[in-house]
C-alpha positions as CSV (number, residue, x, y, z in Angstrom):
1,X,-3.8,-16.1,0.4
2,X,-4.7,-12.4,0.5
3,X,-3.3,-11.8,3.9
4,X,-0.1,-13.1,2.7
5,X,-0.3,-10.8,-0.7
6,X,-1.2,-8.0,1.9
7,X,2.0,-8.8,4.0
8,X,4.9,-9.1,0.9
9,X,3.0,-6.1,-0.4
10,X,3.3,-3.8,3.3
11,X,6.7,-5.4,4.4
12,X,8.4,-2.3,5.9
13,X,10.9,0.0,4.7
14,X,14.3,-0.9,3.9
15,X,17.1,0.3,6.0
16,X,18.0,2.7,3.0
17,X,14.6,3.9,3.1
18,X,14.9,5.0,6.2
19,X,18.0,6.7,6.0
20,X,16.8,8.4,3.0
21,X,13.6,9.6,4.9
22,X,15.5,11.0,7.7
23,X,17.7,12.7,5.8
24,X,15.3,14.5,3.4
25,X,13.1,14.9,6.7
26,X,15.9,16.8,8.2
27,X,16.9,18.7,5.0
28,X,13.5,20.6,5.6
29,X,13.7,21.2,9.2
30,X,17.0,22.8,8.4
31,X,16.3,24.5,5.0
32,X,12.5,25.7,6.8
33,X,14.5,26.8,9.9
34,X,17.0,29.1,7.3
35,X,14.0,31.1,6.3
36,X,13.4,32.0,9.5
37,X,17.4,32.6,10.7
38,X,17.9,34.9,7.6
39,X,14.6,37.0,7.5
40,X,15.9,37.8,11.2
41,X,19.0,39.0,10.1
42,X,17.9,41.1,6.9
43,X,16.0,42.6,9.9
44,X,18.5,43.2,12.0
45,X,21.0,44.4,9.6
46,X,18.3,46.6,8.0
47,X,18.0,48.7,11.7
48,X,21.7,49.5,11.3
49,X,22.2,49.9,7.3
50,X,21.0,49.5,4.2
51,X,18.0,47.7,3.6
52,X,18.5,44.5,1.0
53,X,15.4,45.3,-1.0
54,X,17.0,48.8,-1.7
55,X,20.5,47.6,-2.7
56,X,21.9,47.7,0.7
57,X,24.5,44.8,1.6
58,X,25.2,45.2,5.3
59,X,23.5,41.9,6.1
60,X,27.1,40.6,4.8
61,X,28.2,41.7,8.3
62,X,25.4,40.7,10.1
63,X,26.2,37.0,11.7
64,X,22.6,35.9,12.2
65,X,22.2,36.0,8.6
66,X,25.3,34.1,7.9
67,X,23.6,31.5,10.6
68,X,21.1,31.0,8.4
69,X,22.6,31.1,5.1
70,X,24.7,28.1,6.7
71,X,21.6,26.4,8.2
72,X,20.5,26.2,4.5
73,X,23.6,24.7,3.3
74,X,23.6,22.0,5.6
75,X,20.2,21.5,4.7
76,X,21.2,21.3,0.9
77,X,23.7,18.3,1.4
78,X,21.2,16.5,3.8
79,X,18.6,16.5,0.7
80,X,21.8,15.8,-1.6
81,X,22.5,12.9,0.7
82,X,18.8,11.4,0.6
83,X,19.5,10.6,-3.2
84,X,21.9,8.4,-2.5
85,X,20.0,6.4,-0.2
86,X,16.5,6.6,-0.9
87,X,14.4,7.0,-4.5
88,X,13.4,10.6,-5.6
89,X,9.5,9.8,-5.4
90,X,10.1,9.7,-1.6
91,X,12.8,12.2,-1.1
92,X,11.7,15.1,-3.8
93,X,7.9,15.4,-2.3
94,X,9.1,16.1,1.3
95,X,10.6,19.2,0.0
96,X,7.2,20.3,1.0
97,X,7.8,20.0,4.5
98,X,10.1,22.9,4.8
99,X,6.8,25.2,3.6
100,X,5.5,23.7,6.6
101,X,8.4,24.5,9.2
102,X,8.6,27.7,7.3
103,X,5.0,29.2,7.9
104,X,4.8,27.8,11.2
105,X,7.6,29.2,12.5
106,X,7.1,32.9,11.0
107,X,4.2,32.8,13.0
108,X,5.8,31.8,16.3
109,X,8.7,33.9,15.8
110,X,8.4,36.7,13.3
111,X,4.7,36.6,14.4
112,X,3.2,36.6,10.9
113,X,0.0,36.1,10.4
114,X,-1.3,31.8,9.6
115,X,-5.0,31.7,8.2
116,X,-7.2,28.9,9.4
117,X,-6.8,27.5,5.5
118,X,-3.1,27.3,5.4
119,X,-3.3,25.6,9.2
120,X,-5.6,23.1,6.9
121,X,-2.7,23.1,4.1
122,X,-0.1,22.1,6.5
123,X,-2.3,19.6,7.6
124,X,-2.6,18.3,3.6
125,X,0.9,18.4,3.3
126,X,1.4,16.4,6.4
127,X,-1.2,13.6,5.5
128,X,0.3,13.4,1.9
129,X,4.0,12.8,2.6
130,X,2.7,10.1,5.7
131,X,1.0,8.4,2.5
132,X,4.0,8.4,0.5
133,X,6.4,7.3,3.3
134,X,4.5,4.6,4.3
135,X,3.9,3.5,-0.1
136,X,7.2,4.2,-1.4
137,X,9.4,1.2,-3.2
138,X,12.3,0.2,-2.0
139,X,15.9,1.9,-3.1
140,X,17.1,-0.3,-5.9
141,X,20.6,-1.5,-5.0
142,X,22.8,-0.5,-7.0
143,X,26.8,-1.9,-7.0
144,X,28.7,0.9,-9.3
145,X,28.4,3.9,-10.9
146,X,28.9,2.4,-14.4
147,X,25.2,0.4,-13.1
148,X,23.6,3.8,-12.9
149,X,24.7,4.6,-16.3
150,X,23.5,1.8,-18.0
151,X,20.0,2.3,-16.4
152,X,21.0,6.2,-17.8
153,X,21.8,4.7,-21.5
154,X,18.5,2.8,-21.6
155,X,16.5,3.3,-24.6
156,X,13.4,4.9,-22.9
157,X,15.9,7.4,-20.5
158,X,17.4,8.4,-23.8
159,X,13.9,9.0,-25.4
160,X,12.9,10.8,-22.3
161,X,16.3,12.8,-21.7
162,X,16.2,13.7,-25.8
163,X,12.2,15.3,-25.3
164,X,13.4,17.1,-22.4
165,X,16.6,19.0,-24.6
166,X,14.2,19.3,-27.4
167,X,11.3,21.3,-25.1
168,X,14.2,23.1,-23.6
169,X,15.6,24.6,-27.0
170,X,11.9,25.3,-28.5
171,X,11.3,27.2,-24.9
172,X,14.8,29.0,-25.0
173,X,15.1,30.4,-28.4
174,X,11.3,30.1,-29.7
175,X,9.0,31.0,-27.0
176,X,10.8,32.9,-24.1
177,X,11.9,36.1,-26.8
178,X,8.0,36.5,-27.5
179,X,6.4,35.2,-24.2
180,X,8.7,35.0,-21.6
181,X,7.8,38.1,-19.6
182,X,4.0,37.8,-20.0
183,X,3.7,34.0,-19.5
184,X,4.8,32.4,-16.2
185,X,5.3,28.8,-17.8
186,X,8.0,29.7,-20.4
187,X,10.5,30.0,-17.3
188,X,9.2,27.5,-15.0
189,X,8.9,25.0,-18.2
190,X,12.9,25.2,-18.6
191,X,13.9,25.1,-14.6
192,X,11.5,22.2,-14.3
193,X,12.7,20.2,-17.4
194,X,16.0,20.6,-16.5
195,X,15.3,20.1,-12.9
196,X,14.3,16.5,-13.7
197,X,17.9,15.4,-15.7
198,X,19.5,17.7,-12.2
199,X,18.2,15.1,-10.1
200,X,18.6,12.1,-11.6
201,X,22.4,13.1,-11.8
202,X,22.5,14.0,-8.3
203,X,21.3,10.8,-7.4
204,X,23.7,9.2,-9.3
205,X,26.8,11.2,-8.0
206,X,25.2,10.7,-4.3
207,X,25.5,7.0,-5.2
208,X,28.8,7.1,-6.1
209,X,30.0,9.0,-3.0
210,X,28.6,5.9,-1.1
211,X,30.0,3.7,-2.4
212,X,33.3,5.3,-2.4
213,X,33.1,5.9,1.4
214,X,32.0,2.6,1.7
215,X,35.2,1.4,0.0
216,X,34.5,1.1,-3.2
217,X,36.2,4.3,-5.2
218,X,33.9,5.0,-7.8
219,X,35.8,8.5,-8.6
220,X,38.0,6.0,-11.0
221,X,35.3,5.5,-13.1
222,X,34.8,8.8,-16.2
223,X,30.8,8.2,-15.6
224,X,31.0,9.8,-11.9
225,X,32.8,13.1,-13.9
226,X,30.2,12.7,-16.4
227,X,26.8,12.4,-14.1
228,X,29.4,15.9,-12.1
229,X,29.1,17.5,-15.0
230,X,25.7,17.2,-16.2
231,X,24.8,18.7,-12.0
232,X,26.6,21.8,-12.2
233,X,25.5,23.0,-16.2
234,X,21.6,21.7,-15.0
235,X,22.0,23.8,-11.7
236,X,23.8,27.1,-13.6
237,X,20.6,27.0,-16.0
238,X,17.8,26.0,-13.5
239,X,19.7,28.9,-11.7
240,X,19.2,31.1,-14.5
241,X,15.5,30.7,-15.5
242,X,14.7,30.9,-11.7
243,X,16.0,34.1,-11.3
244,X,14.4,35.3,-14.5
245,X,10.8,33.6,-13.0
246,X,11.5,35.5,-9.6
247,X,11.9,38.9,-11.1
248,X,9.3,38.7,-13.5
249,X,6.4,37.5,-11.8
250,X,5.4,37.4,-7.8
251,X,7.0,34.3,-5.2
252,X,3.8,33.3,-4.5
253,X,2.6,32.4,-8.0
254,X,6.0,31.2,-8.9
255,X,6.7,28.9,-6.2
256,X,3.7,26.3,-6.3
257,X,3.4,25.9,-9.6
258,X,7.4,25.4,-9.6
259,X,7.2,22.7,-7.0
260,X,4.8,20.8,-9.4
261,X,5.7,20.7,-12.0
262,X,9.7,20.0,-11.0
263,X,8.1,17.1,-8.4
264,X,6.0,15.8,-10.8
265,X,9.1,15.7,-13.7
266,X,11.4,14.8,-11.8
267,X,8.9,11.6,-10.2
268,X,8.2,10.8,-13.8
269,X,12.6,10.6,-15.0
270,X,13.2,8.4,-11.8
271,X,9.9,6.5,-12.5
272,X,11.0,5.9,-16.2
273,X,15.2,5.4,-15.4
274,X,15.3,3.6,-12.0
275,X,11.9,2.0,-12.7
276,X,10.8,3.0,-9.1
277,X,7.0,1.4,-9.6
278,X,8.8,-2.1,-10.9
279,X,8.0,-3.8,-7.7
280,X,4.7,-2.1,-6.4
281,X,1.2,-3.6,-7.6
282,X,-1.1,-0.8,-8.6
283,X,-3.3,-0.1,-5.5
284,X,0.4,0.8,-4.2
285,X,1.3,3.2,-7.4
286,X,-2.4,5.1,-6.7
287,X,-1.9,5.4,-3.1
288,X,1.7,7.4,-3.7
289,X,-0.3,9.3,-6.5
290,X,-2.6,10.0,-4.2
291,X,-0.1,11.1,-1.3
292,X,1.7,13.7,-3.9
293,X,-2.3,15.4,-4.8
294,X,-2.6,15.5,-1.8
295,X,0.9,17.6,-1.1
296,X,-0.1,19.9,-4.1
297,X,-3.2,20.6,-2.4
298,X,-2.1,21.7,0.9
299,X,1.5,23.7,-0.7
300,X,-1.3,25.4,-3.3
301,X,-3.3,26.0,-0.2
302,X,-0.8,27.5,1.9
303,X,0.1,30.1,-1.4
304,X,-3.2,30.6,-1.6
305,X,-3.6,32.2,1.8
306,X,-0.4,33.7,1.6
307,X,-2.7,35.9,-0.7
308,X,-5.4,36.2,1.1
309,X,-3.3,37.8,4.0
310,X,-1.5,40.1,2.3
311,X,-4.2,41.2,0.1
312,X,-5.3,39.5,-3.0
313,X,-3.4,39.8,-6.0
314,X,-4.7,40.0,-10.0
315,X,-2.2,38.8,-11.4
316,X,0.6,36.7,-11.1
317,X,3.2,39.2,-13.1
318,X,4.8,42.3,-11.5
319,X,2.6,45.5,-12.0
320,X,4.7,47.8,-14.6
321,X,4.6,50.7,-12.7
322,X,6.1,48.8,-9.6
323,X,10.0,48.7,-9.9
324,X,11.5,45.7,-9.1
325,X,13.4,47.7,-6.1
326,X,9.9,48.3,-4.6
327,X,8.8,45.0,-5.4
328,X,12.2,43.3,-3.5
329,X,11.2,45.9,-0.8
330,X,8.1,44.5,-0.3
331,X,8.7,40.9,-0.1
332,X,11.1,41.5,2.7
333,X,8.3,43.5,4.6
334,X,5.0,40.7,3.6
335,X,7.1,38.3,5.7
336,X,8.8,35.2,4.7
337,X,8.5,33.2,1.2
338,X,6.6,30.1,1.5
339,X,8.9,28.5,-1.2
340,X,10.8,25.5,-0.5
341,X,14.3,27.0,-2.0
342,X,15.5,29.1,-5.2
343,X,16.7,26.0,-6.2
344,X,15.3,22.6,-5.8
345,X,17.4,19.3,-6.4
């Protein structure tokens, strides 16, 4: 009896599943590789012109970076396209794996320097997302995109979708005006929050595209415009509050504590609307719990040393009598950003 419970519990991933992985997997090779491509042509364009972290735009001619800057896109639709086959608490956690690609290849190429501590947080990262891979439900199959917006018009979606708006106004109009320069999570609440509903309607829009290249045209139905809408007003703002996050206080403060609290939001909408933990008994659920600790651990890690290499820092907010011009001009100098993206969907 408990071998069989063991089997139906460990029965392989669906073909879905696999596409998903593949494509998210890919999305960070690409988006890691990006880092890379573009840091060498700031460089390159900064020998001949004006440097970017002093206003300069000559890296506009400069067709290395515009190799990388298209390496990134095509990065960007491969995660886009995971959605659609694959649930967010498998594809949204790889995004890790670009830190990974990122930091090792600086260090072969750019020849930047790669602790002993963030080898060990690549490591972490590496072991967590195996964990996940290997736990993760099965993609729910889904027939239309008038499905996905029932499972959006359920009453504990709406509950959830109503606390995020509500946080988001407090933040905006209460908290940001008094805080927002001195405390790190005013910003990062708002991208996060938002991040979460971002996703969930990229999934949804991936889904429709799907189908509609399968044959069945889902741009008839108003819900595909709808769940198109809702993308680009969550991306302008997540946009927005990201920038203001960046400017205000260092990359390497911003970034893990962005890709947790947007992973574990955005784990907890698809969790709640495409009830992703339906079909997995609970040593399953731990496991994958487990697997995404696990990822925090080693992306902290990897931030963390990112630190100790360049010399440790006091505090995660810009020193005032640093300009932001010198600040930009030292971030292209430290090397490149272990941060999965400015934007994460």
């Amino acid at each position: 009896m408990a071998s069989h419970a063991w089997r139906d519990a460990y029965r392989g991933m669906s073909s879905d599943n696999i596409k998903g992985l593949i494509l998210a997997l890919s999305s960070s090779l690409f988006i890691g590789a990006s880092f890379i491509v573009k840091k060498k042509g700031l460089i390159k364009a900064g020998a001949s012109g004006t440097r970017a972290g002093v206003g300069g735009y000559s890296y506009l001619l400069e067709p290395l970076w515009w190799v990388g800057m298209i390496t990134m896109i095509v990065g960007e639709i491969a995660n886009f396209a995971a959605y659609a086959f694959a649930p967010a608490i498998l594809v949204t956690p790889l995004g890790a794996l670009s830190i990974i690609i990122s930091a090792v290849l600086a260090y072969i190429i750019l020849r930047e320097k790669l602790h002993i501590f963030g080898i060990l947080g690549c490591a972490l990262c590496v072991v967590g997302s195996t964990t996940i891979v290997l736990h993760a439900p099965q993609e729910r199959q889904i027939e239309s995109v008038a499905e996905v917006w029932d499972l959006a018009t359920e009453p504990a979606f709406v509950v959830y979708a109503i606390l995020v708006l509500m946080s988001v106004f407090i933040i905006v109009f209460l908290y940001i005006p008094l805080y927002g320069q001195t405390h790190i999570m005013c910003y990062i609440g708002v991208c996060s929050l938002v991040g979460s509903l971002s996703v969930m309607s990229v999934k949804a829009v991936g889904i429709a595209l799907k189908l509609t290249f399968s044959g069945m045209n889902q741009l008839l139905y108003p819900q595909t415009w709808v769940f198109t809408f809702i993308v680009l007003l969550c991306v302008i703002t997540q946009m927005n509050y990201l920038n203001k996050a960046l400017d205000t206080f260092n990359t390497a403060v911003v970034s893990p504590i962005y890709y947790t609290m947007f992973t574990s939001l955005t784990i907890l909408a698809s969790v709640i609307m495409f009830k992703d933990w339906s079909g997995q008994n609970p040593t399953q659920i731990v496991t994958e719990l487990c697997g995404f600790v696990t990822i925090l651990s080693g992306t902290f890690l990897l931030h963390k040393t990112k630190d100790m290499v360049d010399g440790p820092t006091t505090s995660g907010r810009l020193p005032k009598h640093i300009t932001k011009e010198d600040d930009e001009d030292d971030r292209s100098q430290e090397g490149t950003p272990l941060r999965r993206q400015d934007l994460s969907i």
